[in-house]
VOPAGU-2260 file (C-alpha; in pm, 1 decimal, decimal comma):
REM VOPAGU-2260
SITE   aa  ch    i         X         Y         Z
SITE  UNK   A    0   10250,7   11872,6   11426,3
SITE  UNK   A    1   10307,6   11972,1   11074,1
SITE  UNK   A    2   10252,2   11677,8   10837,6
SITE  UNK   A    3   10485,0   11569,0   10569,3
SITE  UNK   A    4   10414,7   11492,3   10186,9
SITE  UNK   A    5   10674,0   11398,4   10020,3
SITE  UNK   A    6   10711,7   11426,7    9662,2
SITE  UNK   A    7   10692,9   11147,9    9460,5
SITE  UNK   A    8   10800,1   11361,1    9176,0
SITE  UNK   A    9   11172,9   11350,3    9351,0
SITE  UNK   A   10   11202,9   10945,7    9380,0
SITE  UNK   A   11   11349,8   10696,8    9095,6
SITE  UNK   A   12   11065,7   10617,7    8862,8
SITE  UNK   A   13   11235,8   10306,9    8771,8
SITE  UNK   A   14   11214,0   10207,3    9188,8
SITE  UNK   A   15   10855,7   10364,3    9263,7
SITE  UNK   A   16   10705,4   10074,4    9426,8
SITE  UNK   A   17   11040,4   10069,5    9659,9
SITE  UNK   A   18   10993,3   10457,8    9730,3
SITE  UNK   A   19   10622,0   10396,1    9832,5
SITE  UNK   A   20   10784,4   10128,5   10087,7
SITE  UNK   A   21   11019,8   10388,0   10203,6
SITE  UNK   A   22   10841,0   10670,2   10254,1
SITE  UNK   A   23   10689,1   10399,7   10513,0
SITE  UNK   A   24   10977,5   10408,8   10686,5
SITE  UNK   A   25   11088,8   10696,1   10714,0
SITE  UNK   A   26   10746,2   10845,8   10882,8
SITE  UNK   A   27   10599,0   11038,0   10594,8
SITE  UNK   A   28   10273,4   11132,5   10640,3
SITE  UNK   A   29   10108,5   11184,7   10264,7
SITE  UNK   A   30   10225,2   11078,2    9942,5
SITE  UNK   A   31   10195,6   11424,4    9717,5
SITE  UNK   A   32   10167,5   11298,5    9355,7
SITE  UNK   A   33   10226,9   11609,8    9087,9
SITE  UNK   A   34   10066,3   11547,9    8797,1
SITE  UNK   A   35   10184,2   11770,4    8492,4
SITE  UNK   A   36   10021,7   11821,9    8164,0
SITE  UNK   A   37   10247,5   12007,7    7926,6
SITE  UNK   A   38    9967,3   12235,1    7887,5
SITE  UNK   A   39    9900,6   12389,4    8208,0
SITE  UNK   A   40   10290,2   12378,9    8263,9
SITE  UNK   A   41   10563,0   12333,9    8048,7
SITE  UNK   A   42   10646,3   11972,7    8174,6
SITE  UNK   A   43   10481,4   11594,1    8165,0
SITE  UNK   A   44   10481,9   11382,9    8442,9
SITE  UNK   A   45   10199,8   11077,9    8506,5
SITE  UNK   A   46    9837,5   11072,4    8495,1
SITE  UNK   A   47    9572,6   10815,1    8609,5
SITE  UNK   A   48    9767,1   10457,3    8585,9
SITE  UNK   A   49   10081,7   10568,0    8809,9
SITE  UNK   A   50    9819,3   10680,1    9060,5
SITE  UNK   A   51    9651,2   10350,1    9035,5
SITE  UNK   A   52    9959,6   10183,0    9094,9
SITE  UNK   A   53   10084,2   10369,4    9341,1
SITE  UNK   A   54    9796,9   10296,9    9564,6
SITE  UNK   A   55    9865,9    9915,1    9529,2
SITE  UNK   A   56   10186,2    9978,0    9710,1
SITE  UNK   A   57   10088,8   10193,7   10010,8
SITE  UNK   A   58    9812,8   10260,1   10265,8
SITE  UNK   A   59    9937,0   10640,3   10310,4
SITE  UNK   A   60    9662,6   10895,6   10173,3
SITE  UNK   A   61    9809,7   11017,4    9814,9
SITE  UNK   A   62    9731,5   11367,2    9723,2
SITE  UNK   A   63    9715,8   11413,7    9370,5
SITE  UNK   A   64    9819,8   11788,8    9271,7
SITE  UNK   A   65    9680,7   11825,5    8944,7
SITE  UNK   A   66    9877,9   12111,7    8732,1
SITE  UNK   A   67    9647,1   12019,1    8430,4
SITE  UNK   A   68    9376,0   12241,7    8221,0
SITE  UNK   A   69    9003,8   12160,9    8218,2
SITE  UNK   A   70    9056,4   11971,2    8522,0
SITE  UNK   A   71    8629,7   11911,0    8576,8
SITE  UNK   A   72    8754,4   11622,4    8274,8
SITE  UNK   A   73    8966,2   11378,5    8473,1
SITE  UNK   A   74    8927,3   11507,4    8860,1
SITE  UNK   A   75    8675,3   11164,7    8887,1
SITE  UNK   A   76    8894,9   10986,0    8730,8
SITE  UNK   A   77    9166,4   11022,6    8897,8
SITE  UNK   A   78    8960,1   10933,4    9260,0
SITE  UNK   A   79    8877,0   10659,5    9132,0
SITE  UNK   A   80    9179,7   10535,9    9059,4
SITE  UNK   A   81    9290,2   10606,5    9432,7
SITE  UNK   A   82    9406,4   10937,0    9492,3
SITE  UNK   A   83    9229,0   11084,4    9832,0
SITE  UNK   A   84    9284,8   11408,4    9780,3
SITE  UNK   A   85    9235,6   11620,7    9464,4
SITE  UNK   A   86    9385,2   11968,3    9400,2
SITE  UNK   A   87    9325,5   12142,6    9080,1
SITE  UNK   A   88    9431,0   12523,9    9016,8
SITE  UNK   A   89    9084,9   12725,8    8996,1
SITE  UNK   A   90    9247,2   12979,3    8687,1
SITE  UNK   A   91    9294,8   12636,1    8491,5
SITE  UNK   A   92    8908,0   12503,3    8536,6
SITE  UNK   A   93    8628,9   12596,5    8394,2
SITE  UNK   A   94    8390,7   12479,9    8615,1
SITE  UNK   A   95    8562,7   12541,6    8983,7
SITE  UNK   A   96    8249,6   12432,6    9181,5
SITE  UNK   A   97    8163,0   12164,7    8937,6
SITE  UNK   A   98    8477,3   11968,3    8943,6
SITE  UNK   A   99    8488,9   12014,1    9313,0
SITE  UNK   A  100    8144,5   11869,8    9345,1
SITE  UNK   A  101    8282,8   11583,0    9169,7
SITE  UNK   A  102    8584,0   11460,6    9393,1
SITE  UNK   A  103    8320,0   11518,4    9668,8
SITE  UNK   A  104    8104,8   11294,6    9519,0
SITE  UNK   A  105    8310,1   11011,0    9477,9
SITE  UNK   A  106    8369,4   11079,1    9874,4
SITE  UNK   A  107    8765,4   11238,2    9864,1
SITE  UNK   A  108    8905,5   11547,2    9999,9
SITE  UNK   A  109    8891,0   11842,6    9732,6
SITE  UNK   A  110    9129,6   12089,5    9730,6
SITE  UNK   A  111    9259,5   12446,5    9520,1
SITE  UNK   A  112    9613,3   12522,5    9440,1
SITE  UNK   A  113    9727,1   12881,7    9430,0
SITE  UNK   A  114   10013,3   12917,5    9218,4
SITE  UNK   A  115   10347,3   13171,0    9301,2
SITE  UNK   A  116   10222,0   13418,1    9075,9
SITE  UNK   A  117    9886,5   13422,7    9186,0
SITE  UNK   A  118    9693,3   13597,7    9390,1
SITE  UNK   A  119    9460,6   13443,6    9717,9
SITE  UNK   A  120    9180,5   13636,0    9579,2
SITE  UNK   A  121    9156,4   13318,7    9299,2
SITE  UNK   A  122    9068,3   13093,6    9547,0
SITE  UNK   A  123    8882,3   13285,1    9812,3
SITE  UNK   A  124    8523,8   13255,4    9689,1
SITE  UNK   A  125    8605,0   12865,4    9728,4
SITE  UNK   A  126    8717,5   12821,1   10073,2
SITE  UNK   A  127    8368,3   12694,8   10271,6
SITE  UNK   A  128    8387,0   12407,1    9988,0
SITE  UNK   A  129    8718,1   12249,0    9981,0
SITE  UNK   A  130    8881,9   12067,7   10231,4
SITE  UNK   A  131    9245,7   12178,8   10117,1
SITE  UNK   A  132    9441,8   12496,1   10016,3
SITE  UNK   A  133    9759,2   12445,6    9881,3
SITE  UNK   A  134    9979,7   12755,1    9878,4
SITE  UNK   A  135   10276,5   12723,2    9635,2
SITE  UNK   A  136   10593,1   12911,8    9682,1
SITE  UNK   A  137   10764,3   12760,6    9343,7
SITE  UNK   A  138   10620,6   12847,2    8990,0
SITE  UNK   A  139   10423,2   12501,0    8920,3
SITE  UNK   A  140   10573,4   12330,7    8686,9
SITE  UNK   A  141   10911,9   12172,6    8788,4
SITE  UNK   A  142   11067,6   12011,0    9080,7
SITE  UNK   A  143   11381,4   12140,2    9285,6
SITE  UNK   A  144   11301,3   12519,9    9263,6
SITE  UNK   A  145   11395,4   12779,0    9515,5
SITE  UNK   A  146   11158,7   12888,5    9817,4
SITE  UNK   A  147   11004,1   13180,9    9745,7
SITE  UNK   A  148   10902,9   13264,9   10150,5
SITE  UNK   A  149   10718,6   13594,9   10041,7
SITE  UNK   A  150   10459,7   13289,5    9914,8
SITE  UNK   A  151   10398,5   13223,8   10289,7
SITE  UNK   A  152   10211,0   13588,6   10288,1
SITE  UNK   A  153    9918,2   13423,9   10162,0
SITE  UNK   A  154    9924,8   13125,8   10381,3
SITE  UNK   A  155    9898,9   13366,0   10644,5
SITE  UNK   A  156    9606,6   13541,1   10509,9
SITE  UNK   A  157    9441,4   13234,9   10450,2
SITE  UNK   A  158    9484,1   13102,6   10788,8
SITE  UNK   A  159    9317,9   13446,4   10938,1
SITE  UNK   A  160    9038,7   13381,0   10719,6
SITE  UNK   A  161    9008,2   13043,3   10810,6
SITE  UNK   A  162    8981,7   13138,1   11206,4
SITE  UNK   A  163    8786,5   13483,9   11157,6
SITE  UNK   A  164    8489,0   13204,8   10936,4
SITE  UNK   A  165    8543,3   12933,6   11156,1
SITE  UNK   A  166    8637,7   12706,5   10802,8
SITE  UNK   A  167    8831,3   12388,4   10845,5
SITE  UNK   A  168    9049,5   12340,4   10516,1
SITE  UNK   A  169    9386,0   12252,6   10600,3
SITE  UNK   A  170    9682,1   12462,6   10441,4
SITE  UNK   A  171    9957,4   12308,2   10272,8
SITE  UNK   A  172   10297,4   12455,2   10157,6
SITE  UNK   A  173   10420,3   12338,6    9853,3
SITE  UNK   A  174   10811,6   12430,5    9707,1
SITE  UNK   A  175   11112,2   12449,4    9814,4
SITE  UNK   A  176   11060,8   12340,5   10162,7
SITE  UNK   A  177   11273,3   12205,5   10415,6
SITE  UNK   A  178   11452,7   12154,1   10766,8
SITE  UNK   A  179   11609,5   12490,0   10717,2
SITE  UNK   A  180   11251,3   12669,7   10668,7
SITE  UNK   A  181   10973,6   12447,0   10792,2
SITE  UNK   A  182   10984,0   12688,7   11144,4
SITE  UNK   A  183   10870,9   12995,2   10882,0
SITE  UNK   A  184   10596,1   12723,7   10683,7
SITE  UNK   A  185   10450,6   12644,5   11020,3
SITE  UNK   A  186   10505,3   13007,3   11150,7
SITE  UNK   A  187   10247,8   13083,9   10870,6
SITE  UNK   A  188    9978,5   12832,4   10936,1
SITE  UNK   A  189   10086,1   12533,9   10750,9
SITE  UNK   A  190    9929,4   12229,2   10817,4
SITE  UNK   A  191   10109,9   12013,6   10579,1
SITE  UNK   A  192   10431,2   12044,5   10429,4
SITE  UNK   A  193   10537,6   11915,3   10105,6
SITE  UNK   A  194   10912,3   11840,7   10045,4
SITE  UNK   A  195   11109,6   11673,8    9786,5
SITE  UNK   A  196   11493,1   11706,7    9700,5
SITE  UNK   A  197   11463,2   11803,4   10084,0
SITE  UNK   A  198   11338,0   11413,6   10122,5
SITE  UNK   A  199   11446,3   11165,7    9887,9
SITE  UNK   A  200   11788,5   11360,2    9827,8
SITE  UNK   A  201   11892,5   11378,9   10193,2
SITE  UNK   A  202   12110,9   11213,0   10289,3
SITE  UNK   A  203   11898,7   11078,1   10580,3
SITE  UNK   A  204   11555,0   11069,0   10470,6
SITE  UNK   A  205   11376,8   10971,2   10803,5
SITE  UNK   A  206   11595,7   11223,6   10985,6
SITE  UNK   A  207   11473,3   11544,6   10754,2
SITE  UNK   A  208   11116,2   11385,8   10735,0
SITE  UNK   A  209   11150,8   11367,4   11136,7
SITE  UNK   A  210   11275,9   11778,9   11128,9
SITE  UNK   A  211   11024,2   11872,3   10974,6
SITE  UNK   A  212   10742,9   11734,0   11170,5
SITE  UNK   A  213   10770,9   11982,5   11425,7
C-alpha cells in the first residue's frame, strides 16, 4: 500500500495544530513539511520552530523537505527539533555525504530530493546512503502545480536500480498528485505519495486520503 503525506504546506496556518489532529483522522500516513528558503526557491515558508511545534501536536512521522541552500547548516537542527525524516536537494549542498551523515547521526531517516528539472544522475552516487528518494514532478518551489507524469520516468529508473543493488530507500512522489493519478505514481514504484490541494482541498479528505492508499 502506497503511503500518504500530506502537505502541510496546503492546511490553514492560522488552524495548524487542528490540521495535525485531522490528518489523524482522516488516515494519513506522514506529515510532509516543505520548508522554503527564498534562496533555493523563490518562496518562504517555516523553518525549525513550526517543526518543533508541529511535533507537539502529532505522533505521525513528519518529513521535513528542505528546499533550502547549504543545507549541511541546519539538517541537525531541524532533527532535533522533531522532524524524522530529512530531505535536502544534493545540487543545493555542499557537502552531500556530510549533511547526510548528520541526520544519521542524530538517528533519523536521510533522504535526497530530485527536482523536475533535474536529472537522476544528481542523486545516484547517493543511493546505498539514504533511506529516501524523493522524485518531484512540480518545479520546487510552490504548492498547487500541475503533474508533470514524464517525472515518474525517473522513479522508474530508480526503482530498477534499487532491485538490480538490492538497496532499500523508499521512493516518494512529490507534486501534483492525486486520486486521478496515484495508479501511474504507484505504477512507477512509489512508495509514498505526497498530496496536497488533492487533501486538505477535497472535499472529503479521508475519502481521497483513503483513494490513494491503494
Amino acid at each position: 500500500m502506497i503511503k500518504v503525506a500530506p502537505s502541510i504546506l496546503s492546511a490553514d496556518f492560522c488552524k495548524m495544530a487542528k490540521a495535525m489532529d485531522s490528518l489523524k483522522e482522516w488516515g494519513a500516513n506522514i506529515v510532509h513539511c516543505d520548508v522554503m528558503d527564498g534562496v533555493y526557491v523563490p518562496n518562504i515558508t517555516f523553518g525549525m520552530p513550526m517543526i518543533k511545534d508541529l511535533r507537539r501536536y502529532t505522533e505521525l512521522p513528519l518529513d521535513a523537505h528542505l528546499m533550502i541552500t547549504e543545507p549541511e547548516k541546519y539538517v541537525g537542527k531541524f532533527c532535533e527539533a522533531g522532524a524524522d525524516i530529512v530531505t535536502f536537494h544534493p545540487e543545493a549542498s555542499l557537502d552531500v555525504s556530510g549533511a547526510l551523515d548528520i541526520i544519521r547521526c542524530h538517528g533519523k531517516k536521510c533522504g535526497l530530493a530530485v527536482n523536475a528539472d533535474m536529472d537522476l544522475k544528481i542523486a545516484i552516487p547517493y543511493l546505498s546512503q539514504i533511506d529516501l528518494l524523493v522524485i518531484m514532478t512540480v518545479q520546487a518551489g510552490f504548492g498547487g502545480q500541475s503533474f508533470m507524469e514524464n517525472c515518474l520516468e525517473k522513479a522508474r529508473a530508480a526503482d530498477e536500480i534499487r532491485k538490480r543493488d538490492g538497496l532499500d530507500f523508499e521512493i516518494e512522489v512529490d507534486g501534483g498528485v492525486c486520486p486521478a493519478n496515484i495508479a501511474k505514481v504507484k505504477l512507477a514504484g512509489a512508495d509514498i505519495a505526497v498530496a496536497g490541494s488533492a487533501v486538505f482541498k477535497a472535499a472529503d479528505p479521508r475519502s481521497a486520503v483513503a483513494a490513494m492508499q491503494i
